[in-house]
C-alpha positions as a printed NumPy array, in Angstrom:
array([[ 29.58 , -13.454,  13.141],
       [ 28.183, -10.328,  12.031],
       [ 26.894,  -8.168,  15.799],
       [ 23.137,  -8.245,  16.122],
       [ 21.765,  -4.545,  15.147],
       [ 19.574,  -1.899,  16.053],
       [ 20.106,   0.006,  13.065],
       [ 16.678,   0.141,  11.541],
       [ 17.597,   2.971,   9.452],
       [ 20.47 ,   1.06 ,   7.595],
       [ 18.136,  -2.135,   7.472],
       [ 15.238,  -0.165,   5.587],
       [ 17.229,   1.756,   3.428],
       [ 19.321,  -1.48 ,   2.591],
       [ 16.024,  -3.226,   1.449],
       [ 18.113,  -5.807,   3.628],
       [ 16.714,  -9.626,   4.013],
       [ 14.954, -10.192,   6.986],
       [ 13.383, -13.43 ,   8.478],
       [ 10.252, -12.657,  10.637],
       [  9.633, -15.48 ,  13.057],
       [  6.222, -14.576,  14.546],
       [  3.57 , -16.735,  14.123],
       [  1.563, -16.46 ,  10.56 ],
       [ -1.693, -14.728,  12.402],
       [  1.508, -11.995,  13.861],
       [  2.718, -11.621,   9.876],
       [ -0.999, -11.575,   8.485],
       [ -1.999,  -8.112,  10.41 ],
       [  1.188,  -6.531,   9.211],
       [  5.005,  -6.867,   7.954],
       [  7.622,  -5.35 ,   6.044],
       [  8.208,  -5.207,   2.461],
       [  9.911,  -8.107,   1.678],
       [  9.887,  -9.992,   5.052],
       [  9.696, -13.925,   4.833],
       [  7.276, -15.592,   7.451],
       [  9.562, -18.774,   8.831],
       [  7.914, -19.133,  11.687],
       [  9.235, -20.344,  15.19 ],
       [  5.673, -21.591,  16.186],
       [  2.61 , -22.279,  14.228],
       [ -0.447, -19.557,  15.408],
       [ -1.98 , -23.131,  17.46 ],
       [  1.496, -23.755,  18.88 ],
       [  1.557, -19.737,  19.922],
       [ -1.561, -19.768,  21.24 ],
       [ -1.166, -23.414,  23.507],
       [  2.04 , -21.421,  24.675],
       [ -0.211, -17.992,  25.682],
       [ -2.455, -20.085,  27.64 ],
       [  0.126, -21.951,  29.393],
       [  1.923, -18.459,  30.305],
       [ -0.846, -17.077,  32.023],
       [ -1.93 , -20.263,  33.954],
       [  1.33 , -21.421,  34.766],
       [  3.818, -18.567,  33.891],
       [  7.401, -18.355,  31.695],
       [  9.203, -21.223,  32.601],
       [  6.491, -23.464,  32.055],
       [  5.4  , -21.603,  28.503],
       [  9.231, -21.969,  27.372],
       [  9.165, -25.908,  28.674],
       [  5.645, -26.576,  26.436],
       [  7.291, -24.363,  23.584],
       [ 10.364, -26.851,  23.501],
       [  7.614, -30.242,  23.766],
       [  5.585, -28.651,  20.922],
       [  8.391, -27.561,  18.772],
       [ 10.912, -30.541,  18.714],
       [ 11.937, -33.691,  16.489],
       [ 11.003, -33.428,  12.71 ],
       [  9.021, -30.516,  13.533],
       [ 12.21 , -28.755,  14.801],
       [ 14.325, -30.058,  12.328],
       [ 12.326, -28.687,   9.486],
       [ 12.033, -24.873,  10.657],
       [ 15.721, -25.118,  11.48 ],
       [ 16.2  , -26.197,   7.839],
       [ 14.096, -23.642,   6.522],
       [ 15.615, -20.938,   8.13 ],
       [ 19.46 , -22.148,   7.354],
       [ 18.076, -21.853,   3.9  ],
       [ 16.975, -18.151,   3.995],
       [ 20.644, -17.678,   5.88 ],
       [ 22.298, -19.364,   3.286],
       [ 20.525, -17.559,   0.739],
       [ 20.353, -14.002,   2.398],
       [ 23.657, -14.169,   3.94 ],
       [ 24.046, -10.412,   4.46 ],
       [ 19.934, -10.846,   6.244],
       [ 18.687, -10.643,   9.76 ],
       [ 16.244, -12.233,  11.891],
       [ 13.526, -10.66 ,  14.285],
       [ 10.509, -11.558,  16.347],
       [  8.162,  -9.21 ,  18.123],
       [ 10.096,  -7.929,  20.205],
       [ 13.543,  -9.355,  19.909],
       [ 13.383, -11.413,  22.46 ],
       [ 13.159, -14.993,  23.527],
       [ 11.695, -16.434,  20.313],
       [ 14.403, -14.429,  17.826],
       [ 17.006, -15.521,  20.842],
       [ 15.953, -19.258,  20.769],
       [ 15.471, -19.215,  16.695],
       [ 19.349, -17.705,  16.908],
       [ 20.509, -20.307,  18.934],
       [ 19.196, -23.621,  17.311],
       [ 20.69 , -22.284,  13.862],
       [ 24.444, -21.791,  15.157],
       [ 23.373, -25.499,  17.238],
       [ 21.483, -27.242,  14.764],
       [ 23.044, -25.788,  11.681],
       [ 26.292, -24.406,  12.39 ],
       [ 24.984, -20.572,  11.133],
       [ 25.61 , -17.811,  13.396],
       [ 23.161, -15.345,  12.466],
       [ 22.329, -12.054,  13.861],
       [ 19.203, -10.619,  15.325],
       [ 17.018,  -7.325,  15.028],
       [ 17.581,  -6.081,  18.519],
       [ 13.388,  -4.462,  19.406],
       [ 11.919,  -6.962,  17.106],
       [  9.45 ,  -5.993,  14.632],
       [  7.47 ,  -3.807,  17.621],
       [ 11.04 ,  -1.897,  17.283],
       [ 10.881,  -1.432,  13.766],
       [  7.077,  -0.589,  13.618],
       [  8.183,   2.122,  16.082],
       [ 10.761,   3.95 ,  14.114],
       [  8.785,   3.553,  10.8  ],
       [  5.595,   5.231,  12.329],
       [  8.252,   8.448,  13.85 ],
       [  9.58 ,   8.331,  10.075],
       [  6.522,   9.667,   8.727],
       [  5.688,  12.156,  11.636],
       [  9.112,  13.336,  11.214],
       [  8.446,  14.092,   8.212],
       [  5.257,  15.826,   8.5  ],
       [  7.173,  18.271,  11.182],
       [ 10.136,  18.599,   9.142],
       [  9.439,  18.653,   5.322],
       [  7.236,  20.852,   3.377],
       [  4.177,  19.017,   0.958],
       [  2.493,  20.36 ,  -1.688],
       [ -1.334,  18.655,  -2.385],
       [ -1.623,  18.136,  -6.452],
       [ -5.504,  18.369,  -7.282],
       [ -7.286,  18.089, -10.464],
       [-10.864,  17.14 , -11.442],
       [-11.458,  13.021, -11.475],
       [ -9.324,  11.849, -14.433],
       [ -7.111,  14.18 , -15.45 ],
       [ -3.562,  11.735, -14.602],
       [ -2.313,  12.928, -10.991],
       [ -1.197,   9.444, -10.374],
       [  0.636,   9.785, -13.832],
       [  2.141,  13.111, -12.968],
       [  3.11 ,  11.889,  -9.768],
       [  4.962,   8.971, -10.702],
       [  6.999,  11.284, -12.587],
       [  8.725,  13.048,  -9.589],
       [ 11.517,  11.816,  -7.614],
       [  9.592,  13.767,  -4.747],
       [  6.09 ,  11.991,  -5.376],
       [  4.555,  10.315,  -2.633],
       [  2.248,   7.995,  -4.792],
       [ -0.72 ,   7.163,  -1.977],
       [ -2.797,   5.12 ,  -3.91 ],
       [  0.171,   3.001,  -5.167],
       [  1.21 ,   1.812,  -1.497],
       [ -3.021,   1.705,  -0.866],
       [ -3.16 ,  -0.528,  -4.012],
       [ -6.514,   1.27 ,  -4.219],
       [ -7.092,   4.32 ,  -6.939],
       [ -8.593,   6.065,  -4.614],
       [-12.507,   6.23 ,  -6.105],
       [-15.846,   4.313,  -5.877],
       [-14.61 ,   2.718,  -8.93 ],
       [-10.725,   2.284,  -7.521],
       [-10.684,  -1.632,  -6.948],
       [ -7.739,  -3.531,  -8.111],
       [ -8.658,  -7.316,  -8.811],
       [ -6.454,  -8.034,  -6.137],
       [ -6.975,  -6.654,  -2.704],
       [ -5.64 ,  -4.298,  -0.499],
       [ -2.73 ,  -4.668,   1.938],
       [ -3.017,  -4.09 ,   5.806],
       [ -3.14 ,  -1.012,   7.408],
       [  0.385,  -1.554,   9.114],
       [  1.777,  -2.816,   5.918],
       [  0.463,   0.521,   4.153],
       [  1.872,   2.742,   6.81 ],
       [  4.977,   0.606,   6.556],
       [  5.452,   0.874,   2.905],
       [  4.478,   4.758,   2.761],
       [  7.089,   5.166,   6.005],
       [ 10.058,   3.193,   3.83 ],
       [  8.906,   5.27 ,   0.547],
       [  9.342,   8.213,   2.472],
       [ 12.952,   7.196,   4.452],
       [ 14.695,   6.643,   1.016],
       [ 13.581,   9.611,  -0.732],
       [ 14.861,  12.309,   2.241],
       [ 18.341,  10.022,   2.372],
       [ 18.264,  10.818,  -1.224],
       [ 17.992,  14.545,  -0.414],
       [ 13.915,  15.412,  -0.828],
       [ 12.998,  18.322,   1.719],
       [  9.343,  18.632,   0.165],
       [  7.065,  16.124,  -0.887],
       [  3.979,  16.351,  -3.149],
       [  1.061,  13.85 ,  -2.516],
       [ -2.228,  13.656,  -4.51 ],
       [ -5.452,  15.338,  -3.197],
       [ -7.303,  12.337,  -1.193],
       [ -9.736,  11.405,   1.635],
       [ -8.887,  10.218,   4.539],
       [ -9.156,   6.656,   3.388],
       [ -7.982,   5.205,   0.13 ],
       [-10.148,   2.206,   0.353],
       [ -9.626,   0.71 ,   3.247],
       [ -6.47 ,   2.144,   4.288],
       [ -6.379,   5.133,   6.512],
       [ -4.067,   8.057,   5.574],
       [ -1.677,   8.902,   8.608],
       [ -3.83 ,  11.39 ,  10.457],
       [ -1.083,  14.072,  10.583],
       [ -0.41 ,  13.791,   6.953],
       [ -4.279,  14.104,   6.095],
       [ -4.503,  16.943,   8.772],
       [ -1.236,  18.78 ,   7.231],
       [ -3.178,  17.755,   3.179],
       [ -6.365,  20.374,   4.683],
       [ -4.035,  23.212,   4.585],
       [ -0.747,  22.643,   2.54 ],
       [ -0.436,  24.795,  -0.471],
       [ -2.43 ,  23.074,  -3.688],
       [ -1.077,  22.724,  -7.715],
       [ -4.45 ,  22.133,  -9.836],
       [ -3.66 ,  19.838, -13.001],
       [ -6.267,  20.446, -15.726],
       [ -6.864,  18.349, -19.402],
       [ -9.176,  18.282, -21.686],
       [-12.834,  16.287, -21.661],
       [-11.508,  13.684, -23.959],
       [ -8.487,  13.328, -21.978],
       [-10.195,  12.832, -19.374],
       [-12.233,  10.492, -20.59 ],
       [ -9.627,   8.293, -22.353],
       [ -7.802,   8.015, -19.305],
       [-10.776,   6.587, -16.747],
       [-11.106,   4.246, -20.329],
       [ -7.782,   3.097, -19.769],
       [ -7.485,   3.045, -16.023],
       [-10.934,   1.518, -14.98 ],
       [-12.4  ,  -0.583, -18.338],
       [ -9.34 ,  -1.636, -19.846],
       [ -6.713,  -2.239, -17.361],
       [ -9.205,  -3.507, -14.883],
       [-10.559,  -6.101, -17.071],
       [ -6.338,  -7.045, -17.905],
       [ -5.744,  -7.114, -14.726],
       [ -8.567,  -9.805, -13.863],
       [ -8.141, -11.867, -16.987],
       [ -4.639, -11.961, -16.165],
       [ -5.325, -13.577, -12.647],
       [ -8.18 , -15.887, -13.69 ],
       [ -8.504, -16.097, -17.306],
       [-10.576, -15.02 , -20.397],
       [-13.665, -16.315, -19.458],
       [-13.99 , -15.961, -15.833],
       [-11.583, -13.092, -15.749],
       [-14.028, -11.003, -17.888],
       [-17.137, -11.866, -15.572],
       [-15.349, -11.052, -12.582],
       [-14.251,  -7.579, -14.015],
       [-17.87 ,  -6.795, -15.18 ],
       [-19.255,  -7.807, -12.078],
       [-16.643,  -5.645, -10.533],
       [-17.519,  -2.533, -12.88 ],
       [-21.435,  -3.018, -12.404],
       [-20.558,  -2.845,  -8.763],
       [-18.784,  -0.049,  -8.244],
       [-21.683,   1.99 , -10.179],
       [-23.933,   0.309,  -8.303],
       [-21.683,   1.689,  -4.906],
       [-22.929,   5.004,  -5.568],
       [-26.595,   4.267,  -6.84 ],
       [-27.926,   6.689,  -3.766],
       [-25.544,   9.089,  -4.642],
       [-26.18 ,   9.203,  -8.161],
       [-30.431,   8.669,  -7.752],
       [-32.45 ,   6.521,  -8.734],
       [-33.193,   7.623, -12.118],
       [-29.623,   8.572, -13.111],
       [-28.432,   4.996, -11.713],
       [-30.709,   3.501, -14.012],
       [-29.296,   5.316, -17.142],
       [-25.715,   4.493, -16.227],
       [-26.225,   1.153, -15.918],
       [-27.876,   0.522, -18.932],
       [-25.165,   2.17 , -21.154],
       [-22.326,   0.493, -18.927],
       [-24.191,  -2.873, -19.555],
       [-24.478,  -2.431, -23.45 ],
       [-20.833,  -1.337, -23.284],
       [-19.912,  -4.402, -21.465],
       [-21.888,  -7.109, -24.163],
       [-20.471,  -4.928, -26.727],
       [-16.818,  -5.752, -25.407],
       [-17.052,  -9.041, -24.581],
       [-18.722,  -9.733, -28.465],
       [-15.85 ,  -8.517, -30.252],
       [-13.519,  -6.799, -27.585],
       [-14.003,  -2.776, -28.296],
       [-14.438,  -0.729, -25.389],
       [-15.108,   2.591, -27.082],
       [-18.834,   2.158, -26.323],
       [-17.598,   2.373, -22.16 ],
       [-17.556,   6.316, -23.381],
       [-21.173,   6.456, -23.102],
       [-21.391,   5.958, -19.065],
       [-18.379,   7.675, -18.638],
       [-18.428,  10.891, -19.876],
       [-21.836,  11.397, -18.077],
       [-20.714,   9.989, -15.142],
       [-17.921,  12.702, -15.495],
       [-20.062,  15.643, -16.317],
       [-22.91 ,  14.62 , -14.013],
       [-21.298,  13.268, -10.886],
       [-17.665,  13.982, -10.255],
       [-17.169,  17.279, -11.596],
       [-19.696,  19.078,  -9.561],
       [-18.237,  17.891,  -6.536],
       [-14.407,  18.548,  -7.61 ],
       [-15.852,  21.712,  -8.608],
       [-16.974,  22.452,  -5.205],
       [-13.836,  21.515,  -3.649],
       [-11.999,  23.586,  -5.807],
       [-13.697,  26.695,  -4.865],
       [-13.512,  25.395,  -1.306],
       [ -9.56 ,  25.47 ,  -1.906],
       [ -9.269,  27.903,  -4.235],
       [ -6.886,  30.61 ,  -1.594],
       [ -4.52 ,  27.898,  -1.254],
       [ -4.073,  26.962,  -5.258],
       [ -0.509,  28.842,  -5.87 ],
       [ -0.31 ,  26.937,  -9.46 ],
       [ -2.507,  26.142, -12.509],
       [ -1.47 ,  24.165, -15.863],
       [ -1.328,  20.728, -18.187],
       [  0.488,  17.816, -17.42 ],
       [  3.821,  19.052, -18.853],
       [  3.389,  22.804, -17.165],
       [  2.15 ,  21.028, -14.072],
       [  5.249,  19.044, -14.571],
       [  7.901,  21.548, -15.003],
       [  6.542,  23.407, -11.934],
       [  6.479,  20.881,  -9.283],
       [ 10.208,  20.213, -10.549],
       [ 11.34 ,  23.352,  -9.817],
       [  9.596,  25.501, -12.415],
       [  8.604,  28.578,  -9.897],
       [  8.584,  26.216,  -6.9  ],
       [ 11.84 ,  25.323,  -4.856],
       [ 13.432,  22.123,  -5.428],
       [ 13.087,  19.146,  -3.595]])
């Protein structure tokens, strides 16, 4: 039998195969990429077993656990979990903590179905621990440069083009705007810091002493950046991509009108998929109606809702130009403005997307 580990470093960078057994409510607030949910006890067993603990303490808590979980019910999480072994034979299993649950799970598969299968010694609480010290780690040890730009000009895209990136809206699943919505929704907060932690472990084992992150608030929707990391982002040295207005342009086309409205058609269909992403579009203006004022709402809305029948007659989208280059002009770019004066001592490099490029990869900045 392979020896029950504590080598969370070798398990992350291993993208290894684990089996979480905590209950489904445990897996919902947060997991790791990859983890399967087999659970030892449903969240109503888990919670008859709490109650029991604290009125009648452990023994009595393990002695309901065994009533609850036994006979078919038994016989069908033991079967589900031989087949992740069987499957993931090189894979590991873990509870909270890595204690009796992950113990008991352990011992009715080597009983019940002849597997000997090792544990995560810690448990996931283990794991969550030296995921969160990756990143702070990090922050102490590696240097981070902040790439800026005015709304639209493809930091995501530049970013996604070096091995050092840390791409923040990617693990977010959020672009990281009023209008920044996927159709599908955001993960956890512990599953974002997990994600960001893992991104972050493989790329210094690969050899990456400095990191470059996009310019972003302190929350990417609903997820909160690390605070050390946004704390470090107010002062780190800042690269300022710059395009062209039609570049610009083009690109919140692409990103916001048409990939949006793919991405819902995709999950619901033509039909419904195109009401959901206009409802989704008039919503996000509508997000920053106070912002904008009253009158300049109004004008918005009425060109993004002419560009919207227009797309859904015959499918163009070139009339979405309208509401977006004002919403550029008008709205965004004074404030990016603003905050580029605000960081303008710290800006140590200016360019396109191809100068922007060759500088971040070592073009008059030191390699990663």
């Amino acid at each position: 039998m392979r020896a029950d580990t504590r080598d969370f470093r070798a398990l992350f960078l291993g993208d290894t195969p684990l089996l979480d057994t905590r209950a489904p409510v445990e897996f919902a607030k947060g997991a790791f990429p990859g983890a399967v949910n087999l659970p030892l006890m449903s969240d109503a067993e888990r919670h008859k077993v709490g109650l029991c603990y604290k009125q009648q303490g452990q023994d009595a808590a393990i002695a309901l656990g065994h009533r609850l979980v036994s006979g078919a019910v038994k016989a069908e999480r033991v079967a589900a979990w031989a087949a992740f072994a069987q499957a993931h034979p090189d894979g590991y299993l873990y509870c909270f903590r890595g204690g009796l649950r992950s113990q008991i799970s352990q011992a009715w598969l080597r009983e019940e179905a002849g597997i000997a299968y090792p544990r995560v010694i810690g448990g996931y609480k283990a794991m969550r621990g030296f995921l969160l010290e990756t990143i702070e780690q990090a922050i102490a040890e590696c240097g981070f440069v902040v790439l800026g730009g005015m709304t639209g000009t493809g930091k995501t895209d530049v970013l996604r083009q070096l091995d050092h990136g840390l791409d923040l809206e990617a693990h977010a699943h959020h672009r990281g705007s009023s209008f920044g919505k996927h159709a599908t929704g955001q993960p956890a907060q512990i599953d974002f810091d997990n994600s960001l932690a893992i991104d972050i472990l493989k790329k210094r084992a690969a050899g990456c002493r400095q990191f470059v992150v996009e310019d972003e608030s302190q929350a990417i929707g609903s997820c909160s950046l690390p605070f050390g990391l946004y704390q470090g982002m107010q002062r780190y040295p800042v690269v300022w991509l710059e395009d062209t207005q039609p570049g610009r342009v083009q690109r919140i086309l692409r990103d916001y009108v048409i990939d949006l409205c793919g991405e819902f058609i995709a999950l619901h269909g033509e039909q419904d998929g195109f009401g959901l992403y206009a409802a989704r579009l008039r919503q996000s203006l509508d997000n920053i109606a106070r912002r904008l004022g009253g009158e300049r709402h109004r004008r918005l809305a009425a060109l993004m809702d002419e560009a919207l029948a227009r797309q859904a007659g015959d499918g163009s989208v070139d009339a979405h130009r309208a509401w977006i280059e004002p919403l550029l002009t008008e709205y965004y770019d004074p404030m990016y403005a603003y905050q580029r004066q605000a960081k303008a001592a710290r800006i140590i490099f200016t360019g396109n997307h191809q100068e922007v490029l060759d500088y971040l990869r070592g073009s008059g900045h030191p390699s990663p």
